[in-house]
PDB file as gemmi writes it, atoms N, CA and C in Angstrom:
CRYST1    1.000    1.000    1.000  90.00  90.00  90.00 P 1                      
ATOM      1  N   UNK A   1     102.440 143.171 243.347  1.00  0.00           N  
ATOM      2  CA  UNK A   1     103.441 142.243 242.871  1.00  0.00           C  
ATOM      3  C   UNK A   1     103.206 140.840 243.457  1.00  0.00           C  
ATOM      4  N   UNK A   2     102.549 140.992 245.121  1.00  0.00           N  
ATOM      5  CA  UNK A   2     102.749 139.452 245.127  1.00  0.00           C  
ATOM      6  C   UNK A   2     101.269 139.083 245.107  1.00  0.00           C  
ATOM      7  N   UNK A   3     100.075 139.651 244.246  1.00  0.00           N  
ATOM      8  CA  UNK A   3      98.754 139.073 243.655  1.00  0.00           C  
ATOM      9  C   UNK A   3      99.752 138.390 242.258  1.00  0.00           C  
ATOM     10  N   UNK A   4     100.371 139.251 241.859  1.00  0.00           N  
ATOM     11  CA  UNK A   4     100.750 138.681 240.415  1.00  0.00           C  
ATOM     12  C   UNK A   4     101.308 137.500 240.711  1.00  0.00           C  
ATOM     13  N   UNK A   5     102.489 137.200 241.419  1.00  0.00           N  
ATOM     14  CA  UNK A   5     102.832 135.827 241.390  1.00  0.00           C  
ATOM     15  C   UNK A   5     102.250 135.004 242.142  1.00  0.00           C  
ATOM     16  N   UNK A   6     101.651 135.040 243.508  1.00  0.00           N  
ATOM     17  CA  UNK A   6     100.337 134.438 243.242  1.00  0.00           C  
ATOM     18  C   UNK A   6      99.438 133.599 242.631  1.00  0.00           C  
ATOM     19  N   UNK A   7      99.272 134.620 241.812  1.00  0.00           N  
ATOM     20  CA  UNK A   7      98.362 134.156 240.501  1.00  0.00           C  
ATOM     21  C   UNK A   7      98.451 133.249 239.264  1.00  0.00           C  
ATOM     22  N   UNK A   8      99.996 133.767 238.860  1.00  0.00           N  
ATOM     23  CA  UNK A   8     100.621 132.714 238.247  1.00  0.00           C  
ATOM     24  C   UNK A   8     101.069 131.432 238.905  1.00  0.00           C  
ATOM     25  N   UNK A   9     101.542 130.933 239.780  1.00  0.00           N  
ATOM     26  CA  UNK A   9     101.874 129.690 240.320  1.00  0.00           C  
ATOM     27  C   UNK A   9     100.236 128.952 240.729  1.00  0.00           C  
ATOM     28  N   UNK A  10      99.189 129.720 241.301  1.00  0.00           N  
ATOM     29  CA  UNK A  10      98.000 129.172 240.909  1.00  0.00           C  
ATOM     30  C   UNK A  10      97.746 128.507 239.663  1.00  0.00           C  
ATOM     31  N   UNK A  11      97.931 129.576 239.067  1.00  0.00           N  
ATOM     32  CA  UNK A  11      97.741 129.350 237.161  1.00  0.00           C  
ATOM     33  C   UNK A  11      98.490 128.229 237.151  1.00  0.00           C  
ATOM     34  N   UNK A  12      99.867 128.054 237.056  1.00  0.00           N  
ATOM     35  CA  UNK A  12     100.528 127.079 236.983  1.00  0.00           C  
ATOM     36  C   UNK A  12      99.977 125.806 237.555  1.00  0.00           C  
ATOM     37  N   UNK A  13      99.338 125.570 238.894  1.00  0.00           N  
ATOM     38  CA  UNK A  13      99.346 124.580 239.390  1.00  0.00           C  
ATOM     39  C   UNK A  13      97.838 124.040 238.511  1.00  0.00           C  
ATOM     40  N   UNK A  14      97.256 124.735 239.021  1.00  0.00           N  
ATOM     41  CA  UNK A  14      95.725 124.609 238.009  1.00  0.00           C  
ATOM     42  C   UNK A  14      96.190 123.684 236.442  1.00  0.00           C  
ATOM     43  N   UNK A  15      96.937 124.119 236.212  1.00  0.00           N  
ATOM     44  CA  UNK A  15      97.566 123.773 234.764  1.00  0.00           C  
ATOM     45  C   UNK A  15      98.131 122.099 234.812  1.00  0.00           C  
ATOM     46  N   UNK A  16      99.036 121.783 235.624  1.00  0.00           N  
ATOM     47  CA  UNK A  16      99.748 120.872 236.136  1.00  0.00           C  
ATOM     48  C   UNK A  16      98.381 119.631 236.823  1.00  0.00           C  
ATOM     49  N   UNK A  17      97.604 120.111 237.716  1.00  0.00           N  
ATOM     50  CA  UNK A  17      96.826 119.370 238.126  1.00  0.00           C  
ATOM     51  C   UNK A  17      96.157 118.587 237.139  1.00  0.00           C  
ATOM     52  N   UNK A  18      95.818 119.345 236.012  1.00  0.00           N  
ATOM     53  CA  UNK A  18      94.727 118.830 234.796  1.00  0.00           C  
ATOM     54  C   UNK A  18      95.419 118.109 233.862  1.00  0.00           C  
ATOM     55  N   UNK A  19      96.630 118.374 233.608  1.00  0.00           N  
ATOM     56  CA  UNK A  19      97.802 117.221 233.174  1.00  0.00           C  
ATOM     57  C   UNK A  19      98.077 115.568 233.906  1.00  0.00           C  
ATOM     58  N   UNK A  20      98.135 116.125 234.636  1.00  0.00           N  
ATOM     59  CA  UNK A  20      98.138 114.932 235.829  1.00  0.00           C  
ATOM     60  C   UNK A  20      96.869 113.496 235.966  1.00  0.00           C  
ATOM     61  N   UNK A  21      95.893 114.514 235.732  1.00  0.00           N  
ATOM     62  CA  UNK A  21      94.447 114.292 236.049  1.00  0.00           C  
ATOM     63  C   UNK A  21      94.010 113.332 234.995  1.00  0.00           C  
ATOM     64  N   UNK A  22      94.263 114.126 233.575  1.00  0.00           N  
ATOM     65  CA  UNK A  22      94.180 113.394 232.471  1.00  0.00           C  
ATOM     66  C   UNK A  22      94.916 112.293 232.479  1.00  0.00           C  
ATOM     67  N   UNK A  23      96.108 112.384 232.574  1.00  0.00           N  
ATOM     68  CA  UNK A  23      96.601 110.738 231.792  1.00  0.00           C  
ATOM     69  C   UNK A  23      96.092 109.694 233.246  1.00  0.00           C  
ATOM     70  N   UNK A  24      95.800 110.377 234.464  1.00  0.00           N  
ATOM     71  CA  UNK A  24      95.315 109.346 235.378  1.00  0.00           C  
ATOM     72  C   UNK A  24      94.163 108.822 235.326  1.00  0.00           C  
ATOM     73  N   UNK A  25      93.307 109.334 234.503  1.00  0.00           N  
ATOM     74  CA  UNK A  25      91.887 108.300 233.958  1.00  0.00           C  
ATOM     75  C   UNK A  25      92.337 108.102 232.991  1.00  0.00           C  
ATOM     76  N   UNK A  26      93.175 108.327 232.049  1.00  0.00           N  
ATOM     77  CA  UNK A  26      93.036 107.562 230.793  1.00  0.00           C  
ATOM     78  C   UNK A  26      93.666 106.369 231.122  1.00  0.00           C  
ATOM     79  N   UNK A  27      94.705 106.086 231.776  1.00  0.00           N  
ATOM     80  CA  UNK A  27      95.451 104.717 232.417  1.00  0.00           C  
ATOM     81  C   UNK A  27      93.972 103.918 233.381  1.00  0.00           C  
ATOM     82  N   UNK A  28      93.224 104.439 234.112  1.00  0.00           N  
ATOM     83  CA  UNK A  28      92.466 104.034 234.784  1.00  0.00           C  
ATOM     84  C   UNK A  28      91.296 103.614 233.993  1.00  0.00           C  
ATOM     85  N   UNK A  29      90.960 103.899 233.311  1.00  0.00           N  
ATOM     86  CA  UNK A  29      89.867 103.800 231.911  1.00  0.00           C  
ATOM     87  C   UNK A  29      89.921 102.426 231.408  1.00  0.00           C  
ATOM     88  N   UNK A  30      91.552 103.173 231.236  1.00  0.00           N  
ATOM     89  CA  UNK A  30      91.975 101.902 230.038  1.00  0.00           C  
ATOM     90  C   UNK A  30      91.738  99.922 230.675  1.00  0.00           C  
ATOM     91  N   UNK A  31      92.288 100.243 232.227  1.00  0.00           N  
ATOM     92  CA  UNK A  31      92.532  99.510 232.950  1.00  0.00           C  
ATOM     93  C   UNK A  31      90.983  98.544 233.397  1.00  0.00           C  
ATOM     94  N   UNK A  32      89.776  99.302 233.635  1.00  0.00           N  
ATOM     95  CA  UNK A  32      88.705  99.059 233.796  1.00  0.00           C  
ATOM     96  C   UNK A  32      87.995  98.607 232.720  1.00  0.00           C  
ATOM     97  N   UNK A  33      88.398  99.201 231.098  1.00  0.00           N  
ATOM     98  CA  UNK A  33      87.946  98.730 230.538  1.00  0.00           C  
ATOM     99  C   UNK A  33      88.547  97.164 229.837  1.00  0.00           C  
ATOM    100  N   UNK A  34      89.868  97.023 229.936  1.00  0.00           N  
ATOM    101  CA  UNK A  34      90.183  95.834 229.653  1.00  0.00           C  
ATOM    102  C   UNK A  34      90.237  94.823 230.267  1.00  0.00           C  
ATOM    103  N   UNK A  35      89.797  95.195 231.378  1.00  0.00           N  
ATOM    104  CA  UNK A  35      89.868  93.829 232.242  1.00  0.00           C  
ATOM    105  C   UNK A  35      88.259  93.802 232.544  1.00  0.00           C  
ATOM    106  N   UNK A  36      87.349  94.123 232.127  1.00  0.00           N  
ATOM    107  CA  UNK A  36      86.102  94.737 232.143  1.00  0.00           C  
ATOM    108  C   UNK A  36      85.317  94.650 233.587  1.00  0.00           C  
ATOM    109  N   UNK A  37      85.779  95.211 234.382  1.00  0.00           N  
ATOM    110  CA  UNK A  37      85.465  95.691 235.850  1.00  0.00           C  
ATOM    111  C   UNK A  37      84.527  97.182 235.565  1.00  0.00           C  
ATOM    112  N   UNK A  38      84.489  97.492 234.642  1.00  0.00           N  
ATOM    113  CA  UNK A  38      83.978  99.097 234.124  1.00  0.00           C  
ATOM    114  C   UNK A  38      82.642  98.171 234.591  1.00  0.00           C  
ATOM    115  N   UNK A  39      82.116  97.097 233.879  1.00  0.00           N  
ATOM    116  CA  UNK A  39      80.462  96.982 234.132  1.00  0.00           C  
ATOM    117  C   UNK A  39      80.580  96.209 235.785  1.00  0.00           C  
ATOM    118  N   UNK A  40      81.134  95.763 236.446  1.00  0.00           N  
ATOM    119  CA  UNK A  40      81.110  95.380 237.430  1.00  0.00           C  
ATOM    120  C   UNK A  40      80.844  96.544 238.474  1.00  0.00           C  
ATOM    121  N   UNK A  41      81.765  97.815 238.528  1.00  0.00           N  
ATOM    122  CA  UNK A  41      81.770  99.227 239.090  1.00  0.00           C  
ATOM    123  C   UNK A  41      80.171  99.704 238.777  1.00  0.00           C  
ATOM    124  N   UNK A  42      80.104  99.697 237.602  1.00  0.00           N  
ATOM    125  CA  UNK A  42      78.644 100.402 237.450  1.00  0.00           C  
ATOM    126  C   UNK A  42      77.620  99.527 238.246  1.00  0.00           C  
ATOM    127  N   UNK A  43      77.657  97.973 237.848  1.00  0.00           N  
ATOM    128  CA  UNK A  43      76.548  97.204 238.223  1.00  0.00           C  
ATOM    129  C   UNK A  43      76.087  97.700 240.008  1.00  0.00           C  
ATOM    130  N   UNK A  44      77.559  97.536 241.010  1.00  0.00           N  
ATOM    131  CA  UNK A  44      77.333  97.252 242.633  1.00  0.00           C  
ATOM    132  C   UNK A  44      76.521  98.994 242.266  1.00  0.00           C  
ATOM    133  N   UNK A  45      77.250 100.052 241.968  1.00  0.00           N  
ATOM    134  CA  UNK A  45      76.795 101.129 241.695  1.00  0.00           C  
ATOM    135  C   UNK A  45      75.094 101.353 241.712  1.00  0.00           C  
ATOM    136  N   UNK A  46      75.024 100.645 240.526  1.00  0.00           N  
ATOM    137  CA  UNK A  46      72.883 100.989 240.652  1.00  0.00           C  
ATOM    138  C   UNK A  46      72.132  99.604 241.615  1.00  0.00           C  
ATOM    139  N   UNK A  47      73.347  99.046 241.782  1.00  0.00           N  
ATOM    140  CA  UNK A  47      72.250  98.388 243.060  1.00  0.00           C  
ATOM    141  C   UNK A  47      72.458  99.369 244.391  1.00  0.00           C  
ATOM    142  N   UNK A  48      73.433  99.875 244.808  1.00  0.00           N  
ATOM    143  CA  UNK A  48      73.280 100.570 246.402  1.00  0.00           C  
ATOM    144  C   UNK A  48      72.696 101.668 245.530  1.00  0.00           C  
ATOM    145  N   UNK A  49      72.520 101.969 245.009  1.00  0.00           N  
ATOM    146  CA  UNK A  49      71.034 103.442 244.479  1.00  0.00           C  
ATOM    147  C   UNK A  49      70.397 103.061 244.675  1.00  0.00           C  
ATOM    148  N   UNK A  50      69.407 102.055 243.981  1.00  0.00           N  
ATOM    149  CA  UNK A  50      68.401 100.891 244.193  1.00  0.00           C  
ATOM    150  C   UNK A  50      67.747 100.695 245.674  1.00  0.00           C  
ATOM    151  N   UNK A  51      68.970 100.185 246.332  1.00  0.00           N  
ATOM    152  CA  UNK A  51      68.946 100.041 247.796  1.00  0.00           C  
ATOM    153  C   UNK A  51      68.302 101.036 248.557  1.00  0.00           C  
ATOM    154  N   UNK A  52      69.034 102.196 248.249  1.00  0.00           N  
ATOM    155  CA  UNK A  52      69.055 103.669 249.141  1.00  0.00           C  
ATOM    156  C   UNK A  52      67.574 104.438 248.523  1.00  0.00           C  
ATOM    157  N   UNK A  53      67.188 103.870 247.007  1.00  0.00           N  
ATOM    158  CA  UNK A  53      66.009 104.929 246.814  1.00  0.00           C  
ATOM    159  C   UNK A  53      65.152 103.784 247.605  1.00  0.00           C  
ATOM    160  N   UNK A  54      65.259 102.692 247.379  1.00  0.00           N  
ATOM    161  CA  UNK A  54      63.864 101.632 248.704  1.00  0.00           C  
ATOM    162  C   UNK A  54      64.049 101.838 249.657  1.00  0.00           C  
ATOM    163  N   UNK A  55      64.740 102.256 250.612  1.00  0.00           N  
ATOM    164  CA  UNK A  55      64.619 102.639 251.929  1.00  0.00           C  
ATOM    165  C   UNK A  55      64.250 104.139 251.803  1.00  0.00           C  
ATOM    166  N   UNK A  56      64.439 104.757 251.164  1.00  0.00           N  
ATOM    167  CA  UNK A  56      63.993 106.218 251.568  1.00  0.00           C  
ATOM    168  C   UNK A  56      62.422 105.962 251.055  1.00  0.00           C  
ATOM    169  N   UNK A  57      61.998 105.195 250.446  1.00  0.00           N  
ATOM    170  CA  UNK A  57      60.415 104.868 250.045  1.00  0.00           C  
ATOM    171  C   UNK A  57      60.391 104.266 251.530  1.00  0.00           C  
ATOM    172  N   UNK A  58      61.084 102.948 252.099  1.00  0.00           N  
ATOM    173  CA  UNK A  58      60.423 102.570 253.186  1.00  0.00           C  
ATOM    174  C   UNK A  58      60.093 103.856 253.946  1.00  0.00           C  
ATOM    175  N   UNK A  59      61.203 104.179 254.566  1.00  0.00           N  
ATOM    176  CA  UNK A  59      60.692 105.585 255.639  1.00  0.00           C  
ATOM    177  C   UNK A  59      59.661 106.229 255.166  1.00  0.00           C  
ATOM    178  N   UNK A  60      59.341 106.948 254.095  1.00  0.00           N  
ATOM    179  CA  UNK A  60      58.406 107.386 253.539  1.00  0.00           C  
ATOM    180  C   UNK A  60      57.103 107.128 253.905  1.00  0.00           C  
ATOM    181  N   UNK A  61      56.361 105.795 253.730  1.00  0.00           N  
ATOM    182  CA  UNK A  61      55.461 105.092 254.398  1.00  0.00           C  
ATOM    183  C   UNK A  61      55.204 104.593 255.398  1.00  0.00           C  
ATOM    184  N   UNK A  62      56.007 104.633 256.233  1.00  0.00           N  
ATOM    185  CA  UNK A  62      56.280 104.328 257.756  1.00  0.00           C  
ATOM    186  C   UNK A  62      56.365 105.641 258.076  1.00  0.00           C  
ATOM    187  N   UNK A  63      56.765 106.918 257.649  1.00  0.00           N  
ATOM    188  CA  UNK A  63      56.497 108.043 258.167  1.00  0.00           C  
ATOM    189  C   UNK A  63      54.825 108.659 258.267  1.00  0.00           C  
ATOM    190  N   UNK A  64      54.542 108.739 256.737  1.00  0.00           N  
ATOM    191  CA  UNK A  64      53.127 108.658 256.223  1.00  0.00           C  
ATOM    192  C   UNK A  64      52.579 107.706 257.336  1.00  0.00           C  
ATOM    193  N   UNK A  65      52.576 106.455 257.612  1.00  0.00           N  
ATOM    194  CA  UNK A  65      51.641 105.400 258.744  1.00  0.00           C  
ATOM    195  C   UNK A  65      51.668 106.601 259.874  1.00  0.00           C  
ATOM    196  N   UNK A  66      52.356 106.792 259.989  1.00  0.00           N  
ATOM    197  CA  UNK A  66      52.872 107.328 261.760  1.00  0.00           C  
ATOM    198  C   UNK A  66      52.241 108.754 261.977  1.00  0.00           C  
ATOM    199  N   UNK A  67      51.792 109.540 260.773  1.00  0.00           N  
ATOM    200  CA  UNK A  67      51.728 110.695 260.886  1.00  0.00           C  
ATOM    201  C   UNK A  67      49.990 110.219 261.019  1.00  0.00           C  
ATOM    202  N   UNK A  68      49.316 109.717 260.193  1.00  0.00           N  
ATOM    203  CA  UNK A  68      47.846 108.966 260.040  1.00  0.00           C  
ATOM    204  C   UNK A  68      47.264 108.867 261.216  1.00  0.00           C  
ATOM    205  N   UNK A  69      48.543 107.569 262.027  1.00  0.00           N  
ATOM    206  CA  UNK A  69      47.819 107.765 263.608  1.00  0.00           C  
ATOM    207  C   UNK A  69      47.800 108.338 264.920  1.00  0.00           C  
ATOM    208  N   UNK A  70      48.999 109.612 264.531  1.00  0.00           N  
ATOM    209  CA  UNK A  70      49.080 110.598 265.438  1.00  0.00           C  
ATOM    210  C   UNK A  70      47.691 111.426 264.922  1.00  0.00           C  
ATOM    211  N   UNK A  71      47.661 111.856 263.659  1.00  0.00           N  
ATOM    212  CA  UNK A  71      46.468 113.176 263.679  1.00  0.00           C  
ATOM    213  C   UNK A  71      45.257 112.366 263.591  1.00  0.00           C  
ATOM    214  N   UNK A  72      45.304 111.181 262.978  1.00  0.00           N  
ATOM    215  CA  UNK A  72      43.814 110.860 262.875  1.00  0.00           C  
ATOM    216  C   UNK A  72      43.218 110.589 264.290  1.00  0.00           C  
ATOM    217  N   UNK A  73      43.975 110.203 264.997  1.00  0.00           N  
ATOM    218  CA  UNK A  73      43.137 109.575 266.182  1.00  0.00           C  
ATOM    219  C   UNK A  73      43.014 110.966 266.905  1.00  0.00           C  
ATOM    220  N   UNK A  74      43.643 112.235 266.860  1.00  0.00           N  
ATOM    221  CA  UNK A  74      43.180 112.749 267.686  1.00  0.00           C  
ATOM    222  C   UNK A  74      42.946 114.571 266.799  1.00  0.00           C  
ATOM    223  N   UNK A  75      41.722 114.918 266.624  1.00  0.00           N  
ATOM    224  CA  UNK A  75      41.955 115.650 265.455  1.00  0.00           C  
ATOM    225  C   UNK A  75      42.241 117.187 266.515  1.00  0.00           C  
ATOM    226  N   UNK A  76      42.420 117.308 267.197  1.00  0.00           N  
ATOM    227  CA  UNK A  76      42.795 118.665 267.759  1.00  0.00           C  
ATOM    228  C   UNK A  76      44.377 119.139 267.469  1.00  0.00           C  
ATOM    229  N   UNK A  77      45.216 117.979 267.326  1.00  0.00           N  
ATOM    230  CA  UNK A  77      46.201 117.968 266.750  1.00  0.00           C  
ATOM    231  C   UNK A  77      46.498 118.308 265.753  1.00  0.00           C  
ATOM    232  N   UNK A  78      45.898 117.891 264.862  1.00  0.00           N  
ATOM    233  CA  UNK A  78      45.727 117.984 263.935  1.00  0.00           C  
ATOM    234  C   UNK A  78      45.664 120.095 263.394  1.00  0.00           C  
ATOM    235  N   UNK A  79      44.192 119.733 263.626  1.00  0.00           N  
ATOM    236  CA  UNK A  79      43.687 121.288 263.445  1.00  0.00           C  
ATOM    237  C   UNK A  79      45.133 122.407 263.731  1.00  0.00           C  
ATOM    238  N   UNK A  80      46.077 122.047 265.322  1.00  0.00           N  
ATOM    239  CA  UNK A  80      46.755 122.948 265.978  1.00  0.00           C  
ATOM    240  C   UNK A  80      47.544 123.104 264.630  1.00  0.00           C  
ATOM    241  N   UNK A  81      47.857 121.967 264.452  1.00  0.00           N  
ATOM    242  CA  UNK A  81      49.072 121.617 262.980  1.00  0.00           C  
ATOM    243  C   UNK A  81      48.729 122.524 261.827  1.00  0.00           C  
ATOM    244  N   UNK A  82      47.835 122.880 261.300  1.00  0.00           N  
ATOM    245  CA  UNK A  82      46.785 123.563 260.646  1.00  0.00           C  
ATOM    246  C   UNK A  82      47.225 124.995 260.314  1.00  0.00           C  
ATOM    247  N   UNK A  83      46.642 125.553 261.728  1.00  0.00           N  
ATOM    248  CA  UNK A  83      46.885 126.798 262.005  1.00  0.00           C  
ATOM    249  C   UNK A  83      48.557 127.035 261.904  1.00  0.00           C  
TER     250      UNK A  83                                                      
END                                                                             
């Protein structure tokens, strides 16, 4: 008995949340799109992507450098690395 109600007031809330949810982007939508901040949001958006995929390239090559002159200069290291 108390899985069943439970379950229903879950149900219920589940239900209620997605009501809620909806008209709160559609007001928010609406809002972004008429005052047109929608392309402003996107724009800062793919620049910190932008940002974040060039630094993970920097490290990348500065990792790659670093790894070059640890094994190259000494190849026993290397080899151990190997095995």
């Amino acid at each position: 008995m108390k899985q069943r109600i439970f379950s229903l007031i879950f149900t219920f809330l589940l239900a209620c949340g997605n009501l809620f949810a909806q008209s709160n982007e559609n007001n928010i939508e609406k809002f972004f799109r008429t005052e047109s901040k929608f392309y402003v949001v996107v724009a800062v958006l793919a620049i910190v992507m932008i940002g974040l995929l060039g630094y993970v390239i920097y490290l990348d090559r500065k990792t790659q450098k670093l790894e070059k002159q640890i094994f190259g200069e000494n190849n026993s290291l290397s080899q151990e690395k190997k095995q």
